[in-house]
N, CA, C and O atoms as CSV, one atom per row, in Angstrom:
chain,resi,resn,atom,element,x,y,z
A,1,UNK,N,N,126.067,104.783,79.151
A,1,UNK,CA,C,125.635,105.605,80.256
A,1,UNK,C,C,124.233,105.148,80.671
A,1,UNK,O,O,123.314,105.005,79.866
A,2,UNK,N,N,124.143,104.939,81.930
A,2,UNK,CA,C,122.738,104.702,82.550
A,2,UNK,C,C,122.459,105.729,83.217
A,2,UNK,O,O,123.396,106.185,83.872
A,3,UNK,N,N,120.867,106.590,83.315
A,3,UNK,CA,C,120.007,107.255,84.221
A,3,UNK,C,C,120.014,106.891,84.878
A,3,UNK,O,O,119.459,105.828,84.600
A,4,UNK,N,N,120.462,106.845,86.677
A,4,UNK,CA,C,120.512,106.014,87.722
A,4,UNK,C,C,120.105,107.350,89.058
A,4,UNK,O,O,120.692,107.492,90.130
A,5,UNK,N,N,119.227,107.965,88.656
A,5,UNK,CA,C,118.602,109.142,89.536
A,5,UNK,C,C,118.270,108.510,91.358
A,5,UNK,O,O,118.755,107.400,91.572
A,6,UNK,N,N,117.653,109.042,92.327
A,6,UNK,CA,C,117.251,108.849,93.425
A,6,UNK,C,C,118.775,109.090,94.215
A,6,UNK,O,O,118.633,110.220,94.683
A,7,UNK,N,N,119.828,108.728,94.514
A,7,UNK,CA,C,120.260,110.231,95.057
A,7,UNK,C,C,120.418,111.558,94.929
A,7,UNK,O,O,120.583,112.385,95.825
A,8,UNK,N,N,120.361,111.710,93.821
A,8,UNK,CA,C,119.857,112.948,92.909
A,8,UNK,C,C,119.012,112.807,91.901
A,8,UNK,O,O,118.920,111.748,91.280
A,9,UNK,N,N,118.393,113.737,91.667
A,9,UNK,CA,C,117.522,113.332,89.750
A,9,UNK,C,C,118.620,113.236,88.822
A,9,UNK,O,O,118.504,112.610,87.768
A,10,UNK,N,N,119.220,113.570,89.013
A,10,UNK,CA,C,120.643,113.703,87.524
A,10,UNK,C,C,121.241,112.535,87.454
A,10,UNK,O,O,121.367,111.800,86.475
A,11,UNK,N,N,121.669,112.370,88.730
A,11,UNK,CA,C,122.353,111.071,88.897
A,11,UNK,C,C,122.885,109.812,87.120
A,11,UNK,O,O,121.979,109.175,86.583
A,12,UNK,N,N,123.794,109.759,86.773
A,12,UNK,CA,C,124.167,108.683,85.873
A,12,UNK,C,C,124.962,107.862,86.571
A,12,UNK,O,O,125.179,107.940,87.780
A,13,UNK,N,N,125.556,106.795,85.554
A,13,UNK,CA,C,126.567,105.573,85.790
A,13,UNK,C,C,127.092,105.530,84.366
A,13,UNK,O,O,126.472,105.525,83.303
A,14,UNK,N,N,128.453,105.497,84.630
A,14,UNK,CA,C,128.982,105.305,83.366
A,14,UNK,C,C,129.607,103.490,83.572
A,14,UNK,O,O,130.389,102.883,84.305
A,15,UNK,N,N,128.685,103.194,82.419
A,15,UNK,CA,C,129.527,101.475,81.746
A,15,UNK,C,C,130.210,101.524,81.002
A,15,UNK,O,O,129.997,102.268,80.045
A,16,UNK,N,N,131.543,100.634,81.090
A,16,UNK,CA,C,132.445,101.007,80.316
A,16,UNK,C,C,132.685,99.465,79.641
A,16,UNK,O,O,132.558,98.477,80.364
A,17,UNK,N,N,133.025,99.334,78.271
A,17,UNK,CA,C,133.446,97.994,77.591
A,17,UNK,C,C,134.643,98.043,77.141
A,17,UNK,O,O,134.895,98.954,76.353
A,18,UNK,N,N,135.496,97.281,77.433
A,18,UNK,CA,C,136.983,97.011,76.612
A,18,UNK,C,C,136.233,96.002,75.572
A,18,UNK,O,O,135.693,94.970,75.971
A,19,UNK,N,N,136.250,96.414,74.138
A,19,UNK,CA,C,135.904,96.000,73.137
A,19,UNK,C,C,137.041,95.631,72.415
A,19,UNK,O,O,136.944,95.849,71.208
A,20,UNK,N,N,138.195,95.087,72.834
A,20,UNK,CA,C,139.399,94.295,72.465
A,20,UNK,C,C,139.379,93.170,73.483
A,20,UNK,O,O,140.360,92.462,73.712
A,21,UNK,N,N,138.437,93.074,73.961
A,21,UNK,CA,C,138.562,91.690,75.496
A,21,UNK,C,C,137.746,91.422,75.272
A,21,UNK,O,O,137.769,90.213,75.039
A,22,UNK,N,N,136.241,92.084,75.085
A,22,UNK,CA,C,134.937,91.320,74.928
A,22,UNK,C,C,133.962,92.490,74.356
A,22,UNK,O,O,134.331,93.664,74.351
A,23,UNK,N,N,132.318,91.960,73.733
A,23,UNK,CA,C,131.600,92.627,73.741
A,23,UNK,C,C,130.688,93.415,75.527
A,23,UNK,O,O,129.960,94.340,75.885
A,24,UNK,N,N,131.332,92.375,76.005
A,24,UNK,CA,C,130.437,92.292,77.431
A,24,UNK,C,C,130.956,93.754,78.137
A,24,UNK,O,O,132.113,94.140,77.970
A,25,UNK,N,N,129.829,94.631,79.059
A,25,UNK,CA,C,130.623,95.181,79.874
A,25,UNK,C,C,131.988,94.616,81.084
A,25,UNK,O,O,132.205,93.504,81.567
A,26,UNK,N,N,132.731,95.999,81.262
A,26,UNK,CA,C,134.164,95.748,82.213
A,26,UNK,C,C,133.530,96.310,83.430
A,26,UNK,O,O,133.380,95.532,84.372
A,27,UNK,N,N,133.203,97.323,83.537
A,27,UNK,CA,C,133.347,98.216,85.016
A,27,UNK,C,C,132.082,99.094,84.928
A,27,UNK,O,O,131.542,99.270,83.836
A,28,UNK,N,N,131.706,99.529,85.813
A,28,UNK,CA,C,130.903,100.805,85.860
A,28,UNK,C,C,131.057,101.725,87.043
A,28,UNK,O,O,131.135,101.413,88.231
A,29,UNK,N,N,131.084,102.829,86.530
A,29,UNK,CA,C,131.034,104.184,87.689
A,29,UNK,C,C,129.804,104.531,88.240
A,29,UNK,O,O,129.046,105.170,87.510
A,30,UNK,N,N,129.382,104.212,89.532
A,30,UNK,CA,C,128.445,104.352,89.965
A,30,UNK,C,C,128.099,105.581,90.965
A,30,UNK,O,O,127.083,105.801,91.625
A,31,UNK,N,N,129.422,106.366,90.828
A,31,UNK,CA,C,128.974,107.741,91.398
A,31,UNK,C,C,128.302,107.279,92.844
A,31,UNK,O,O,128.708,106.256,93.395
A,32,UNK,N,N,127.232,108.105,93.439
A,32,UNK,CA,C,126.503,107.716,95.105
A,32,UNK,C,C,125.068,106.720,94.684
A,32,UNK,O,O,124.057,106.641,95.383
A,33,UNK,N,N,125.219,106.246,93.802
A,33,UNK,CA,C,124.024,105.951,93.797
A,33,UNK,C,C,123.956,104.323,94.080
A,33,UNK,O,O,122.854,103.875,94.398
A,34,UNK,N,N,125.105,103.391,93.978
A,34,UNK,CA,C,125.278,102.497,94.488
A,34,UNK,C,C,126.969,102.260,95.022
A,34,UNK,O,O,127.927,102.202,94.250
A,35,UNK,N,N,127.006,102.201,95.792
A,35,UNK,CA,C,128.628,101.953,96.631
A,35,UNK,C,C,128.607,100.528,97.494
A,35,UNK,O,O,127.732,99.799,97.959
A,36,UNK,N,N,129.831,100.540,97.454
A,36,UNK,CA,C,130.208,98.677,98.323
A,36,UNK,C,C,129.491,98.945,99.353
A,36,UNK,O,O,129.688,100.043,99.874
A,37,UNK,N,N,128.672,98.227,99.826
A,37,UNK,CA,C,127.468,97.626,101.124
A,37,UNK,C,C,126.415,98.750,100.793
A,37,UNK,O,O,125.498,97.999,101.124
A,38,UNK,N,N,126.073,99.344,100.603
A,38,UNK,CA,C,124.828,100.430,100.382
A,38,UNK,C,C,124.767,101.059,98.786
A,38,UNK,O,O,125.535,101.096,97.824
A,39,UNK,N,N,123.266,101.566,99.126
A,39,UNK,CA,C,122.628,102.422,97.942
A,39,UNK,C,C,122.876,103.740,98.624
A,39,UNK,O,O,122.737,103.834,99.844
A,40,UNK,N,N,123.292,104.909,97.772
A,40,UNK,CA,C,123.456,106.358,97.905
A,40,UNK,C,C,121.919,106.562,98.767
A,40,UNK,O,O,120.830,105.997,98.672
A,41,UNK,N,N,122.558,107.888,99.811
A,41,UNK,CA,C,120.895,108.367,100.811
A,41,UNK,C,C,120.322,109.555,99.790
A,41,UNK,O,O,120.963,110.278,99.028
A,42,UNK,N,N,118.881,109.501,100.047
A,42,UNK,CA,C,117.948,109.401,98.834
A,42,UNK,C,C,117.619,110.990,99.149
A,42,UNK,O,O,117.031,111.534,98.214
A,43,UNK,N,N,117.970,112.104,100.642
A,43,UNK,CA,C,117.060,113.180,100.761
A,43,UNK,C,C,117.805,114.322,100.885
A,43,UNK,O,O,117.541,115.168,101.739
A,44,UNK,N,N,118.882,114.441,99.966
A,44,UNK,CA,C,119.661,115.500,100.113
A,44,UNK,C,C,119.170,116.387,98.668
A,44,UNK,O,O,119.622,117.525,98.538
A,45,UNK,N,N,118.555,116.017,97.963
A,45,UNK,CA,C,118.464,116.616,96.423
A,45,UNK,C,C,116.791,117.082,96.127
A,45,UNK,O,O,116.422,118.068,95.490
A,46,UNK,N,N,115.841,115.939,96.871
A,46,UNK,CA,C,114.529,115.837,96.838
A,46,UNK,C,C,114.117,114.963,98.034
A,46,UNK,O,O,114.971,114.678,98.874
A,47,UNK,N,N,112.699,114.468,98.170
A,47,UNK,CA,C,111.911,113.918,99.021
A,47,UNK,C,C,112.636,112.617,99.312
A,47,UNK,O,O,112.926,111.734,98.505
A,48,UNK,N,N,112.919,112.671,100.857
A,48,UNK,CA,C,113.197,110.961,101.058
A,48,UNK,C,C,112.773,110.219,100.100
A,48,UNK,O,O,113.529,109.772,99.237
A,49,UNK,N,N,111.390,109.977,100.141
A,49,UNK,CA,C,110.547,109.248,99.761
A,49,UNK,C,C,110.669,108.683,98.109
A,49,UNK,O,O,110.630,107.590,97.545
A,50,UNK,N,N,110.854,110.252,97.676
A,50,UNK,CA,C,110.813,109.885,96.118
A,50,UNK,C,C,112.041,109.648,95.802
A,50,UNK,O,O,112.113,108.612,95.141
A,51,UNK,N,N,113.323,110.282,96.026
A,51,UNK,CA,C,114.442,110.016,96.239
A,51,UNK,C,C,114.711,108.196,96.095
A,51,UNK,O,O,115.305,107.593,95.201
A,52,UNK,N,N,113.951,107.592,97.470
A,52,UNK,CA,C,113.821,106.256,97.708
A,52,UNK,C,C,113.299,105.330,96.233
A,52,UNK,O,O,113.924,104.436,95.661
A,53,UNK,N,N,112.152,105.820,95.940
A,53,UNK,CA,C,111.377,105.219,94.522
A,53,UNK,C,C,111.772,105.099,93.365
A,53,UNK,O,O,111.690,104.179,92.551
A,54,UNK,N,N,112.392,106.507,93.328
A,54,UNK,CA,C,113.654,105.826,91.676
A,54,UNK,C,C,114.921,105.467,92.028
A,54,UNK,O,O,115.631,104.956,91.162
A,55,UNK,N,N,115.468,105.682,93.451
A,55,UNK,CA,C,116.259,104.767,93.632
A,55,UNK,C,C,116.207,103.062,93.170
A,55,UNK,O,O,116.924,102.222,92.628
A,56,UNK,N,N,115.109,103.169,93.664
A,56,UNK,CA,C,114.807,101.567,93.008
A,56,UNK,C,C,114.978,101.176,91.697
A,56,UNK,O,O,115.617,100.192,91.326
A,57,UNK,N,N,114.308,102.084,90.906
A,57,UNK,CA,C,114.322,101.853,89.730
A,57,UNK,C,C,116.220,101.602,88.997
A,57,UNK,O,O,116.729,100.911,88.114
A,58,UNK,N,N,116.752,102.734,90.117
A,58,UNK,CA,C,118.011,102.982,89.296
A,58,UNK,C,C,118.585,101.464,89.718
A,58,UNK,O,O,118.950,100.902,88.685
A,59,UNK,N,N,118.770,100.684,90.803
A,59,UNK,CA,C,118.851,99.876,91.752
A,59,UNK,C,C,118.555,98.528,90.294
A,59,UNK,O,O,119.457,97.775,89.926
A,60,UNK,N,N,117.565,98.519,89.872
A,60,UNK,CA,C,117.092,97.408,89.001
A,60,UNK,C,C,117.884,97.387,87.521
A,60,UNK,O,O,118.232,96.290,87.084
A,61,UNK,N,N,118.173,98.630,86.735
A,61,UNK,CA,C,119.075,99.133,86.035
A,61,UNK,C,C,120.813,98.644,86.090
A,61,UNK,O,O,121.483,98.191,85.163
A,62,UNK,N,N,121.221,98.912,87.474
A,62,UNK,CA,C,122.197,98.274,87.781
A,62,UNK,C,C,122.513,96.691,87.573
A,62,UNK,O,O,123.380,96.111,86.920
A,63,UNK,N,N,121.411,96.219,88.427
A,63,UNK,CA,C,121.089,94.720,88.669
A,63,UNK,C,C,120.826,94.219,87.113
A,63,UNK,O,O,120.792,92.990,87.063
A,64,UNK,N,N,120.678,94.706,86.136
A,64,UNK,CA,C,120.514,94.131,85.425
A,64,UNK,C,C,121.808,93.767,84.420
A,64,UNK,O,O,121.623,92.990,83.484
A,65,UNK,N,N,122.909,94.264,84.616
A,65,UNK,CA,C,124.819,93.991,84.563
A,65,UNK,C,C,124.874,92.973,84.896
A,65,UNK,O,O,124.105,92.515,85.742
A,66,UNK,N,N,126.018,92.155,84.199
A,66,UNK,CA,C,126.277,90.710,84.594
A,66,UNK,C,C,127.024,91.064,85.800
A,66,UNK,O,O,127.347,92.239,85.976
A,67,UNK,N,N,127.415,89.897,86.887
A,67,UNK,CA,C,127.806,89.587,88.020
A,67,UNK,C,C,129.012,89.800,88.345
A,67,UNK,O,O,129.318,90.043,89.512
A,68,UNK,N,N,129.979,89.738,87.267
A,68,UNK,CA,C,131.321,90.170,86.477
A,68,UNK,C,C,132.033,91.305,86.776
A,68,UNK,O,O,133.176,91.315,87.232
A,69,UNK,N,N,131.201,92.475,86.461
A,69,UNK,CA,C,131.419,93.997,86.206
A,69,UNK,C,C,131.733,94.867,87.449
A,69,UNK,O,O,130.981,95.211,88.361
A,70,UNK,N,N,132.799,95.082,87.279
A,70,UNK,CA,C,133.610,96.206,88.569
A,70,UNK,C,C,132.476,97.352,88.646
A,70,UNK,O,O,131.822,97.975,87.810
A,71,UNK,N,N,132.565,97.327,90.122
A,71,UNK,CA,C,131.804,98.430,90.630
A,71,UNK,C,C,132.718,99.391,91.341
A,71,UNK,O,O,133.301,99.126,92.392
A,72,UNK,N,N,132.799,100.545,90.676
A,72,UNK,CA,C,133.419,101.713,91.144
A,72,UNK,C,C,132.726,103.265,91.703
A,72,UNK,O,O,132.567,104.294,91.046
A,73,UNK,N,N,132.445,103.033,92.936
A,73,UNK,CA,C,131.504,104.003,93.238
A,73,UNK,C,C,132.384,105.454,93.285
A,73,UNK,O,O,133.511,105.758,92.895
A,74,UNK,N,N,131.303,106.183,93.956
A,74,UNK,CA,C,132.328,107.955,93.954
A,74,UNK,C,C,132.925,108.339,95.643
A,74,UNK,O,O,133.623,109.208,96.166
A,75,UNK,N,N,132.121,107.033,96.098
A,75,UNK,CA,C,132.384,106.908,97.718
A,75,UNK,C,C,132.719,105.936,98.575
A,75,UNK,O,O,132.380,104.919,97.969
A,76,UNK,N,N,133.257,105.543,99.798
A,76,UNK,CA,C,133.227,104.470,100.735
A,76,UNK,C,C,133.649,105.263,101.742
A,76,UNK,O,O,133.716,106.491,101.795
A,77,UNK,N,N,134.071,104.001,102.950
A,77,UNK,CA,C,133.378,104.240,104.272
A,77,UNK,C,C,133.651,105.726,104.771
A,77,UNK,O,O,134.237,106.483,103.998
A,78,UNK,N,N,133.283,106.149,105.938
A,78,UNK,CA,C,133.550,107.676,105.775
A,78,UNK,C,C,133.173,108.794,105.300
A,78,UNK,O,O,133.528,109.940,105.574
A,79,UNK,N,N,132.089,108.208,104.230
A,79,UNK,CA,C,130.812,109.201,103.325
A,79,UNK,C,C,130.075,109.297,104.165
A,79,UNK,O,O,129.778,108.411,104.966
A,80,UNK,N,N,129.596,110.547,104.113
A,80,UNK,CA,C,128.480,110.757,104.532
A,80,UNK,C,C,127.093,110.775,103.346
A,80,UNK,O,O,126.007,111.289,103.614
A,81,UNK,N,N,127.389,110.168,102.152
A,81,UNK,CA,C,126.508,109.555,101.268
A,81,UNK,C,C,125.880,108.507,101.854
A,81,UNK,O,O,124.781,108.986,102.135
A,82,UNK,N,N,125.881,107.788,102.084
A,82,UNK,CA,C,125.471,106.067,102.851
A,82,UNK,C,C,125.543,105.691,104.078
A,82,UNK,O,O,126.032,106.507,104.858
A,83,UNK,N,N,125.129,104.480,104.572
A,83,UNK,CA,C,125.501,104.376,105.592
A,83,UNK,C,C,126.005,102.314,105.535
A,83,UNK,O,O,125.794,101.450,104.684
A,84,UNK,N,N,126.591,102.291,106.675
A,84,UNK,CA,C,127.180,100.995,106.350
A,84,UNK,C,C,128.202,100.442,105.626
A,84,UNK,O,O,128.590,99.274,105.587
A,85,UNK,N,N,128.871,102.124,104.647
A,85,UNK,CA,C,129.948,101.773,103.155
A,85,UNK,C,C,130.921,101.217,104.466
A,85,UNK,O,O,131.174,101.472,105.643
A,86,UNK,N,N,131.317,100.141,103.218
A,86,UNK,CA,C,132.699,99.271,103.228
A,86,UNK,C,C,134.064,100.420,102.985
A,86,UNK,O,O,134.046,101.267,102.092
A,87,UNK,N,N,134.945,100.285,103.739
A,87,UNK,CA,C,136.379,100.473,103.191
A,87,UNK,C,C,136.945,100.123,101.900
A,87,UNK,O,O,138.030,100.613,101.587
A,88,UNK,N,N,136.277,99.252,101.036
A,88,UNK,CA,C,136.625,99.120,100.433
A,88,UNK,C,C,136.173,99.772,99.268
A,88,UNK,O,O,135.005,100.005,98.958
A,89,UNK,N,N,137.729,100.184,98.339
A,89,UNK,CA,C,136.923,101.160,97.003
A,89,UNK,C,C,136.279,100.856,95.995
A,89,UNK,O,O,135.670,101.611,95.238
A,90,UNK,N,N,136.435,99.309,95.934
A,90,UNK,CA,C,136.001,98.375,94.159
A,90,UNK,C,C,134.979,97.225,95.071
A,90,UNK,O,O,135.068,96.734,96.196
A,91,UNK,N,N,134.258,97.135,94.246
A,91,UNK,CA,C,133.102,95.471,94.623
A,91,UNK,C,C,132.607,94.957,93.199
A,91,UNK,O,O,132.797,95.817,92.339
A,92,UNK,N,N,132.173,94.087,92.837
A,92,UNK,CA,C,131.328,93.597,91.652
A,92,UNK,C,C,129.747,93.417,92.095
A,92,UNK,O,O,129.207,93.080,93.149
A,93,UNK,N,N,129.271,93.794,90.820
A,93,UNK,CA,C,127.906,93.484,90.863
A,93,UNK,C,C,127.457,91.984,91.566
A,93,UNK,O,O,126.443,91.852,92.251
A,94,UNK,N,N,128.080,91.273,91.363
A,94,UNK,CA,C,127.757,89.831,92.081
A,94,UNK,C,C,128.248,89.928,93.064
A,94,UNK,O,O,127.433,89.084,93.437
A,95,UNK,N,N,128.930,90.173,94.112
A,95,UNK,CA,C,128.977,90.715,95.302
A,95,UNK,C,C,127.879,91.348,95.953
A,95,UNK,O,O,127.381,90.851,96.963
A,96,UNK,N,N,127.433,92.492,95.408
A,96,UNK,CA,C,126.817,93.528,96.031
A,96,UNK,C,C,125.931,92.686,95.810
A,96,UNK,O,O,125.334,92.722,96.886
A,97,UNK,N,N,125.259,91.743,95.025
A,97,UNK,CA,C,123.780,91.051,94.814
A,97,UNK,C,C,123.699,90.246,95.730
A,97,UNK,O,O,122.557,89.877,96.004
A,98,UNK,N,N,124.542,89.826,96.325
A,98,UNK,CA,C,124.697,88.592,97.260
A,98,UNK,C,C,124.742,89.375,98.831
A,98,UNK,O,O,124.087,89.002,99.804
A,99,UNK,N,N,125.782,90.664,98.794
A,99,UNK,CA,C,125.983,90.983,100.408
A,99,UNK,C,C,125.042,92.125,100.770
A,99,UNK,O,O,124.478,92.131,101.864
A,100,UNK,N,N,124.778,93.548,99.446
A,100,UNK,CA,C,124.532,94.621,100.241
A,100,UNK,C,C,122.874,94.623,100.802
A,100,UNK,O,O,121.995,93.840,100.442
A,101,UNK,N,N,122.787,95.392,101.478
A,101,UNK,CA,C,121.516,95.085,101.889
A,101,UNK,C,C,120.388,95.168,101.056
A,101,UNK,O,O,119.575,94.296,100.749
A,102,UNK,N,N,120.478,96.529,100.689
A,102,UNK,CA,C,119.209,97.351,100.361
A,102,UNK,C,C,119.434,97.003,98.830
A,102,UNK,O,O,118.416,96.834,98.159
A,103,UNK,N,N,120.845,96.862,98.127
A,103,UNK,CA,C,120.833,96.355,96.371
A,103,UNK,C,C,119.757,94.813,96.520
A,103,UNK,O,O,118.995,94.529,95.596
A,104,UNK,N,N,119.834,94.045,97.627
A,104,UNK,CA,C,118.778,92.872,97.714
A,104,UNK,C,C,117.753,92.701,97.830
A,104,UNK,O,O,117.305,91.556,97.765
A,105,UNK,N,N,116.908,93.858,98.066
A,105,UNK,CA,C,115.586,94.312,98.411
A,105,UNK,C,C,114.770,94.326,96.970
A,105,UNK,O,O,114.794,95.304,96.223
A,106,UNK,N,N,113.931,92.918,96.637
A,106,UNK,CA,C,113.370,92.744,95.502
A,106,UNK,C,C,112.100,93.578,95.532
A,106,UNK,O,O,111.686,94.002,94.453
A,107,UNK,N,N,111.366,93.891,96.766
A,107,UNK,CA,C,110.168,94.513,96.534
A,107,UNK,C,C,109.842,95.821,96.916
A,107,UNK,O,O,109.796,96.085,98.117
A,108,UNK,N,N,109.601,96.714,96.039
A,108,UNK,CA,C,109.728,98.249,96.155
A,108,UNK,C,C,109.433,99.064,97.495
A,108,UNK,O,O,110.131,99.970,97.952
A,109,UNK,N,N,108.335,98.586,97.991
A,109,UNK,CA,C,107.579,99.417,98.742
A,109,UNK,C,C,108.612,98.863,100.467
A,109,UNK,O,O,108.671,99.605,101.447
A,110,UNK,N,N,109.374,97.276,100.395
A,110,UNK,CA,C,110.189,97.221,101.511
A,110,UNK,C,C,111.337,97.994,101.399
A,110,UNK,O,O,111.854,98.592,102.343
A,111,UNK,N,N,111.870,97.986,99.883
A,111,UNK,CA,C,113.326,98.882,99.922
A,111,UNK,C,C,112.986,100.482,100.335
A,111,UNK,O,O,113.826,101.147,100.943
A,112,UNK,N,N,111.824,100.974,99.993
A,112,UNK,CA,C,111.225,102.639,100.218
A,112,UNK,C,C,111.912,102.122,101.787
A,112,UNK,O,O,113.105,102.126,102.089
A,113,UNK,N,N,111.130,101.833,102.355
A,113,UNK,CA,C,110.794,101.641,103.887
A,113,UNK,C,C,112.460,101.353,104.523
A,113,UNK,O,O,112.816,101.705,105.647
A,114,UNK,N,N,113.291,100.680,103.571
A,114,UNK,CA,C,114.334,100.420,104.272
A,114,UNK,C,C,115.527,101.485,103.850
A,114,UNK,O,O,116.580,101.360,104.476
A,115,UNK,N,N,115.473,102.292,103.066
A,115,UNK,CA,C,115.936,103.389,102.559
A,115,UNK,C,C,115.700,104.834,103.494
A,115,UNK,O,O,116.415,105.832,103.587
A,116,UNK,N,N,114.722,104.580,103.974
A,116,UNK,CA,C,113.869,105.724,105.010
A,116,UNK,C,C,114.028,105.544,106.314
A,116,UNK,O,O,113.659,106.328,107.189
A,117,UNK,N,N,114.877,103.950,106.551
A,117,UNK,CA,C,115.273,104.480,108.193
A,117,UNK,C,C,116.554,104.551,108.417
A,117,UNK,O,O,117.335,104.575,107.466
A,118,UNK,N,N,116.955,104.593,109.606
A,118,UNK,CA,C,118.248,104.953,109.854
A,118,UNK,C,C,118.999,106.192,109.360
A,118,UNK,O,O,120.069,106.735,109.633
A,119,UNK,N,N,118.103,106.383,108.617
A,119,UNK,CA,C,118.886,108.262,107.912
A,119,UNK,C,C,119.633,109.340,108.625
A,119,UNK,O,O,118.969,110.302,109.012
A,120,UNK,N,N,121.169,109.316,108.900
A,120,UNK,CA,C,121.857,110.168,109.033
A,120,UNK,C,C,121.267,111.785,108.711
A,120,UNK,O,O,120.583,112.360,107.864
A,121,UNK,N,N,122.042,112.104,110.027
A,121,UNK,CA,C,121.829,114.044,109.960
A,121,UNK,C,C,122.380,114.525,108.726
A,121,UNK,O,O,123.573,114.257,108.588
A,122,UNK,N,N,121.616,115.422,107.405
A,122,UNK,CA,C,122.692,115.634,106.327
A,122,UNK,C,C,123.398,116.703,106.950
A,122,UNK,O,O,123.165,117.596,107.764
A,123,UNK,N,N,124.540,116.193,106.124
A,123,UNK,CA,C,125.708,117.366,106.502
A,123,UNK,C,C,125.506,118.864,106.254
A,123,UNK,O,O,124.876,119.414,105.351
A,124,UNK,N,N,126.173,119.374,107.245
A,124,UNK,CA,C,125.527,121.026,107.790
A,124,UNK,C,C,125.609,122.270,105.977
A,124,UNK,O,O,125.055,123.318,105.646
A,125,UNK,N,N,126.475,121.453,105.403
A,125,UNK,CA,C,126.721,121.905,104.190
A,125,UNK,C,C,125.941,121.813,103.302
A,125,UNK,O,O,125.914,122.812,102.584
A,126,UNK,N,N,124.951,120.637,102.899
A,126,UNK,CA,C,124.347,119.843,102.019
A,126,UNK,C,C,123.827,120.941,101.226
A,126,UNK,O,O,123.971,120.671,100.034
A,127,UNK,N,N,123.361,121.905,101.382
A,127,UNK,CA,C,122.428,122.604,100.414
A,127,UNK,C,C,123.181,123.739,100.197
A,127,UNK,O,O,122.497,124.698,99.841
A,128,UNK,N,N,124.571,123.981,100.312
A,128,UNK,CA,C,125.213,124.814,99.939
A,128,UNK,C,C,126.291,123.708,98.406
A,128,UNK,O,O,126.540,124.207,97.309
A,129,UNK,N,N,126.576,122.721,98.684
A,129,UNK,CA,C,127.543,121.743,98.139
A,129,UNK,C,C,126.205,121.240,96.912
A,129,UNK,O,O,126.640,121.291,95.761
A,130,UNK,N,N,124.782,120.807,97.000
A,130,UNK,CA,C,124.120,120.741,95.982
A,130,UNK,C,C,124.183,122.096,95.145
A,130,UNK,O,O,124.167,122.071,93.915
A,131,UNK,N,N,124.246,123.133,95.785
A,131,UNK,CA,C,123.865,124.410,94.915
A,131,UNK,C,C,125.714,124.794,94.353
A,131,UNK,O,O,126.050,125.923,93.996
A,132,UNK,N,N,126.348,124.005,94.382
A,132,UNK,CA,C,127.913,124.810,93.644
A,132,UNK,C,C,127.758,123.486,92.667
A,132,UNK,O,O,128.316,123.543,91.571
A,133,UNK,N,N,126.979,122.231,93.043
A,133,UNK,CA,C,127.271,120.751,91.791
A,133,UNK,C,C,126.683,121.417,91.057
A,133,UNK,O,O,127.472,121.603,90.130
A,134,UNK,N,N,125.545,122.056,90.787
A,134,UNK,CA,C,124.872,122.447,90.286
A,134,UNK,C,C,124.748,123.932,89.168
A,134,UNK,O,O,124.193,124.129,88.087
A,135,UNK,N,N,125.680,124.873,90.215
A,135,UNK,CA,C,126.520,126.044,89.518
A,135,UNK,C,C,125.249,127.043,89.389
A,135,UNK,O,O,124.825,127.608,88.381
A,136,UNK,N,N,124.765,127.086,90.752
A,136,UNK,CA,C,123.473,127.902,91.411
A,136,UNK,C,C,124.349,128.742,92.520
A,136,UNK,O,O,125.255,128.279,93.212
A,137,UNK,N,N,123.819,130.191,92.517
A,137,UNK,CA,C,123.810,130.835,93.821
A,137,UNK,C,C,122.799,130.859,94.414
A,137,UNK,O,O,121.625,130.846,94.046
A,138,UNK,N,N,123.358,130.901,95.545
A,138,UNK,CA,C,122.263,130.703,96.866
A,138,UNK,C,C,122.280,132.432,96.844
A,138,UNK,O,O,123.025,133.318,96.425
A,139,UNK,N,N,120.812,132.308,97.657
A,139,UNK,CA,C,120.374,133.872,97.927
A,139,UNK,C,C,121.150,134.368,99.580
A,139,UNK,O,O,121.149,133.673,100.596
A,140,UNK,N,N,121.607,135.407,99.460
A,140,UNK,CA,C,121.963,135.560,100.742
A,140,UNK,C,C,120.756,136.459,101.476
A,140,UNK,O,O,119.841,137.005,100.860
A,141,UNK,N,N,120.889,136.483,102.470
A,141,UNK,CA,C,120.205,137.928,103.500
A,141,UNK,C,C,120.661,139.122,103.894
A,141,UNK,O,O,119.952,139.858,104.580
């Protein structure tokens, strides 16, 4: 399991090894935090901004999986997690290192910046759908 926070603070990834095929990782579940062509959007949970910053971190975490390893996110195209997701449901880490945008962004302070534009309206729900992941009531009036 990897900490892979910045679309949410909670945020994990589960790596998985078939340890009858190899010691090496097989696949990983990457939930919103990385999906085919994009990184999960960073301001539905906390601050764009900071959201953006350990995105990175989680972003480098990833990147650090061999090139090999199935990427199975929790989303594609049609999310309103990302923007840019592929149709497609599976990618590998060596893929995404080579095509997605923002997984290519070696220097922090350009990926902040490129994480922070283009940001979709969150959905009219967002802070009702964080507060049931979460198993919070909202206050009514």
């Amino acid at each position: 399991m990897l900490h892979v926070p910045g679309h949410t603070p909670e945020h994990i990834a589960l790596v998985v090894t078939d340890r009858t095929r190899a010691d090496e990782p097989w696949l990983v579940f990457t939930g919103h935090t990385l999906m085919v062509g994009d990184m999960g959007r960073t301001e539905l949970a906390t601050s764009a901004e900071e959201g953006a910053r350990t995105l990175f971190d989680s972003a480098q975490r990833l990147l650090a999986l061999p090139d090999h390893v199935l990427v199975l996110p929790g989303a594609f195209s049609g999310s309103v997690c990302g923007r840019g997701l592929s149709g497609n449901p599976v990618s590998t880490i060596g893929f995404e290192r080579r095509y997605n945008k923002a997984l290519g962004i070696a220097d922090r302070d350009a990926f902040i910046a490129h994480m922070l534009r283009d940001t979709p309206p969150p959905p009219p729900d967002a802070v009702r759908v964080r507060a049931d992941n979460l198993g919070l009531e909202l206050a009514t009036a």
